[in-house]
C-alpha positions as a Python dict, from the first residue, in 0.01 Angstrom:
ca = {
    (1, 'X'): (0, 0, 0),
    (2, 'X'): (-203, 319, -11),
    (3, 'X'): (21, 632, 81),
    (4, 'X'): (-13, 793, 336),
    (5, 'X'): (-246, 1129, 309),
    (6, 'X'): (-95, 1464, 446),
    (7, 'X'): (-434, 1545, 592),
    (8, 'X'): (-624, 1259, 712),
    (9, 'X'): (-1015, 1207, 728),
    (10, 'X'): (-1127, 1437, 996),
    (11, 'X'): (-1455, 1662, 1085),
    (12, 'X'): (-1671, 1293, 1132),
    (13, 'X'): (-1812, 1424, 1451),
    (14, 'X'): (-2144, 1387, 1390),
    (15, 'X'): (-2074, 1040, 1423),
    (16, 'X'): (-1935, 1015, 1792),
    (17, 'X'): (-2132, 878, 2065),
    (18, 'X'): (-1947, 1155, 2266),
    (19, 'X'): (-2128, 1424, 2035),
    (20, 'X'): (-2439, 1284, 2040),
    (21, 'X'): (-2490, 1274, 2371),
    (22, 'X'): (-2324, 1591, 2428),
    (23, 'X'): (-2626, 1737, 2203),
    (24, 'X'): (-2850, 1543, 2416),
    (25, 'X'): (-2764, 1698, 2697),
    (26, 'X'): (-2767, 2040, 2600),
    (27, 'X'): (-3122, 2031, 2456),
    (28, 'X'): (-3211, 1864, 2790),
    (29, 'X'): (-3014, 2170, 2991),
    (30, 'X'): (-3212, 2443, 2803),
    (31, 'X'): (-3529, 2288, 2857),
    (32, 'X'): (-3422, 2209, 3212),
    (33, 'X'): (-3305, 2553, 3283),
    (34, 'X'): (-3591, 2723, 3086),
    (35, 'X'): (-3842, 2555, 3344),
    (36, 'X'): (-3682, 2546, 3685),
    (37, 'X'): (-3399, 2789, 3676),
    (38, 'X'): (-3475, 3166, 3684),
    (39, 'X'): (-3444, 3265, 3306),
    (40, 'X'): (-3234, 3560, 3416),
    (41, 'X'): (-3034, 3475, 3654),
    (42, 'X'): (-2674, 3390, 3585),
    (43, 'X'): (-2659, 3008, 3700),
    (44, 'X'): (-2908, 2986, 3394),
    (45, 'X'): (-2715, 3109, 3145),
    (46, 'X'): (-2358, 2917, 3344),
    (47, 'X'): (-2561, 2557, 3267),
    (48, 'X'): (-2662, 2665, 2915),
    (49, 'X'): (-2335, 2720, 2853),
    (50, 'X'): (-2146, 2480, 2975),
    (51, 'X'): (-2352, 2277, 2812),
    (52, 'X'): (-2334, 2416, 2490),
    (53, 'X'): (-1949, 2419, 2540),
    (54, 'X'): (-1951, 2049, 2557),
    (55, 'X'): (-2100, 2039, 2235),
    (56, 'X'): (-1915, 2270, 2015),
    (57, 'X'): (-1540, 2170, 2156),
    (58, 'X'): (-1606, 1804, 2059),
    (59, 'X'): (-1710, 1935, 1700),
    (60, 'X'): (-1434, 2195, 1669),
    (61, 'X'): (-1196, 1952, 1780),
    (62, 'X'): (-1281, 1675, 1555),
    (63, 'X'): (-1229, 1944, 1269),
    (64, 'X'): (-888, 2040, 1363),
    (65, 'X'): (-782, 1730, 1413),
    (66, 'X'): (-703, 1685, 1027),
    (67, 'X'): (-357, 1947, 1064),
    (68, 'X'): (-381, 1952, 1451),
    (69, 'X'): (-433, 1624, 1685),
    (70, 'X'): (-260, 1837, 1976),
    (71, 'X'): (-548, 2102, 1926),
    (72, 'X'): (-882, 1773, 1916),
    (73, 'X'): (-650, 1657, 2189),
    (74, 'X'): (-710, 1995, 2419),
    (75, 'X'): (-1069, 2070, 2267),
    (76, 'X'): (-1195, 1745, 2370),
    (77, 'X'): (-1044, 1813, 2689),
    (78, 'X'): (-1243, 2142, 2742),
    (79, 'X'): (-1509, 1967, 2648),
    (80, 'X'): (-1486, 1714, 2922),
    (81, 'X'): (-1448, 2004, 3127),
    (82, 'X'): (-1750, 2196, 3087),
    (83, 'X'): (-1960, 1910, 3112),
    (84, 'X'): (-1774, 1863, 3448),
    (85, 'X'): (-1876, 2196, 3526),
    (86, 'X'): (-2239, 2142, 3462),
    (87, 'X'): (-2246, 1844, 3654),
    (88, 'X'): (-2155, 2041, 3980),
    (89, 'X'): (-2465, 2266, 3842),
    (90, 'X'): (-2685, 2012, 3839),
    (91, 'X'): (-2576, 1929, 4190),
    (92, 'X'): (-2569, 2193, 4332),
    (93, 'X'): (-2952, 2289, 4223),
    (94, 'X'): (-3065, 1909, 4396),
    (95, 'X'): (-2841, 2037, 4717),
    (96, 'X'): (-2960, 2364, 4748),
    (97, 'X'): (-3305, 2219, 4774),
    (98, 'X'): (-3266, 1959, 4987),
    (99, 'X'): (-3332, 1721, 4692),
    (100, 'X'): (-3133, 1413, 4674),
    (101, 'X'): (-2855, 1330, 4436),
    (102, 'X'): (-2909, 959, 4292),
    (103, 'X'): (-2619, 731, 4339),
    (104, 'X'): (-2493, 541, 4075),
    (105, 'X'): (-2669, 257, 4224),
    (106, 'X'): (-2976, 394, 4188),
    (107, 'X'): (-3176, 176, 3962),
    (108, 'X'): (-3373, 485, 3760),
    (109, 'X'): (-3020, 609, 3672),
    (110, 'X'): (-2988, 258, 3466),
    (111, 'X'): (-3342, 259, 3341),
    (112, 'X'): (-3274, 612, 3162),
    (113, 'X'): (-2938, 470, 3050),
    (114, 'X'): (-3082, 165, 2890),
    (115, 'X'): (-3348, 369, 2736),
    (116, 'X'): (-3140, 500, 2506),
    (117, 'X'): (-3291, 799, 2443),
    (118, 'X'): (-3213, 1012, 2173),
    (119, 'X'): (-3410, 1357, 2170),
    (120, 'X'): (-3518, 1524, 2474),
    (121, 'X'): (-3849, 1440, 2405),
    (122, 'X'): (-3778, 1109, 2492),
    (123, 'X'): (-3571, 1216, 2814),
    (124, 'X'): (-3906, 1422, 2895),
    (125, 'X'): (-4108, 1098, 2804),
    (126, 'X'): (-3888, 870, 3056),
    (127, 'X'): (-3879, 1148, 3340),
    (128, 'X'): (-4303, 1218, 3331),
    (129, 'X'): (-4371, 866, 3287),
    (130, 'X'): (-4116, 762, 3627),
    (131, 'X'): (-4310, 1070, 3787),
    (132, 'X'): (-4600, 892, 3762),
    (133, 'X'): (-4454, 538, 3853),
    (134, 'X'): (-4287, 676, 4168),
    (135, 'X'): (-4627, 886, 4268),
    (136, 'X'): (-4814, 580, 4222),
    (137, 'X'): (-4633, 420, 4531),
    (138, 'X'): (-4692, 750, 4748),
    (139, 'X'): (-5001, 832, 4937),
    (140, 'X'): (-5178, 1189, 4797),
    (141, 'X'): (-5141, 1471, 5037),
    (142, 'X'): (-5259, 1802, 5075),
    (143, 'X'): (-4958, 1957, 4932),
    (144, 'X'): (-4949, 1749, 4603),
    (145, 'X'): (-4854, 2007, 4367),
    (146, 'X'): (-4593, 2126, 4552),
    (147, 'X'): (-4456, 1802, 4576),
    (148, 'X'): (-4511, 1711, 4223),
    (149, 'X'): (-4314, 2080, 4134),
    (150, 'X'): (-4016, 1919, 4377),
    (151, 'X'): (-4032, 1566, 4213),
    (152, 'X'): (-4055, 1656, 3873),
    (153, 'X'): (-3737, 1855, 3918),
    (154, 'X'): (-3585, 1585, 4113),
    (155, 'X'): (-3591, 1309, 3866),
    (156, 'X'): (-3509, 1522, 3540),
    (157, 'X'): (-3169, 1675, 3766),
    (158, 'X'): (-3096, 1332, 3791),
    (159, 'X'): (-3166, 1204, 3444),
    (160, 'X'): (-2920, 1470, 3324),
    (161, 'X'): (-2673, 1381, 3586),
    (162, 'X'): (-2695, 1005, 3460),
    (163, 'X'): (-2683, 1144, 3091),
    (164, 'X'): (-2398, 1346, 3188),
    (165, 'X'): (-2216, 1059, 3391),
    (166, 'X'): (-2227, 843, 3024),
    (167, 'X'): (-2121, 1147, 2795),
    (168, 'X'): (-1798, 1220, 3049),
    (169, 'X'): (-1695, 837, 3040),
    (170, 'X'): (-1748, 844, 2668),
    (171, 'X'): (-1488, 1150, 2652),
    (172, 'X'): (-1303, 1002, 2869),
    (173, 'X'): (-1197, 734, 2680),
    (174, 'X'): (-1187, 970, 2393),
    (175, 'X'): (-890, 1142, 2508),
    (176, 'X'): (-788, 873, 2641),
    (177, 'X'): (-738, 737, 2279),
    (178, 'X'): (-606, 1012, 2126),
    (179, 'X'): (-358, 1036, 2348),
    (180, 'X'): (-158, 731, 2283),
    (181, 'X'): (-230, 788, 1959),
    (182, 'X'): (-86, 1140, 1961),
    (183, 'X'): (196, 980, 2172),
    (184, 'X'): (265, 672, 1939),
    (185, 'X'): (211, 864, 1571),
    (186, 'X'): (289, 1213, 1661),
    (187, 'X'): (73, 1510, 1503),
    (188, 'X'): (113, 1703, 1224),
    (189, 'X'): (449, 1795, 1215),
    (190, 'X'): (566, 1412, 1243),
    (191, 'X'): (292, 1330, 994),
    (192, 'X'): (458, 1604, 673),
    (193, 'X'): (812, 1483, 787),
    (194, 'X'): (684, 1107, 692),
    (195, 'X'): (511, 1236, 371),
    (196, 'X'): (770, 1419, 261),
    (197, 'X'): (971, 1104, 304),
    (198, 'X'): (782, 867, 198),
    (199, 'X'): (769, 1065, -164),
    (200, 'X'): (1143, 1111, -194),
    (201, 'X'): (1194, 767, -160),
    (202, 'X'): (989, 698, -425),
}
């Protein structure tokens, strides 16, 4: 039986679903925001952001986790946390514009989901090519590019609210993990004491 290692393998978060999608929905945000949300105003650089927070605190965590589960434990947490925060952006932006805010339900939320998209050019792909699906069904009226403006930034609000939605229940049961295993193993302190007896005894 192998020994156990002082510091285990850590810094693998390249590898998490939670990370990837985290990234996914930052380089969504900053296109998002870039187009629909005044560059300069200061819910533009909030979403950015948050965003961006989501991202880096899963990383960060993953790389302290190899002398510090209690610190992944509360980084990961942030993380959820920001991407919280964002989704009450997103939210707010379809509220404030009398846009509406797809329930889970909704059967575009699972078509994005099941598209498993992987760059935001294929987020972009899914939202201009459900644009034109959904405008098919409509009549044309005289105010067409206004409402293609409005619909355009309806469904890609949404598609990062559904893309958000996965990434939180990812994390979710992220921290939900590390928790009993911080609970049942301890962190780094418990980890030396059972190194340090695990070579005496030897």
């Amino acid at each position: 039986m192998n020994p156990e290692p002082l510091i285990p393998t850590h810094g693998g978060y390249r590898n998490l679903k939670s990370f990837q999608l985290a990234q996914l929905v930052y380089d969504v945000t900053v296109r998002f925001c870039d187009r629909f949300v005044e560059k300069k105003s200061r819910t533009h650089d909030q979403m950015v952001q948050a965003a961006r927070s989501g991202v880096q605190n899963i990383a960060e965590g993953s790389k302290a986790s190899g002398t510090s589960k209690k610190s992944e434990l509360k980084l990961t947490n942030v993380a959820r946390a920001s991407l919280e925060e964002l989704k009450l952006d997103y939210e707010d932006f379809l509220r404030h514009r009398d846009l509406p805010i797809w329930p889970r339900t909704n059967s575009r939320r699972q078509s994005l989901i099941d598209s498993r998209c992987t760059s935001a050019d294929e987020v972009a792909r899914w939202v201009k090519s459900e644009f034109h699906r959904s405008s098919s069904t409509t009549s044309t009226t005289s105010t067409k590019s206004t409402t293609s403006t409005s619909s355009i930034s309806e469904i890609s609000a949404n598609a990062a609210l559904a893309l958000i939605a996965v990434a939180c229940a990812l994390l979710d049961r992220q921290i939900h993990a590390l928790a009993e295993s911080f609970e049942e193993s301890g962190g780094f302190t418990e980890r030396l004491y059972r190194v340090r007896t695990a070579r005496r005894g030897q």
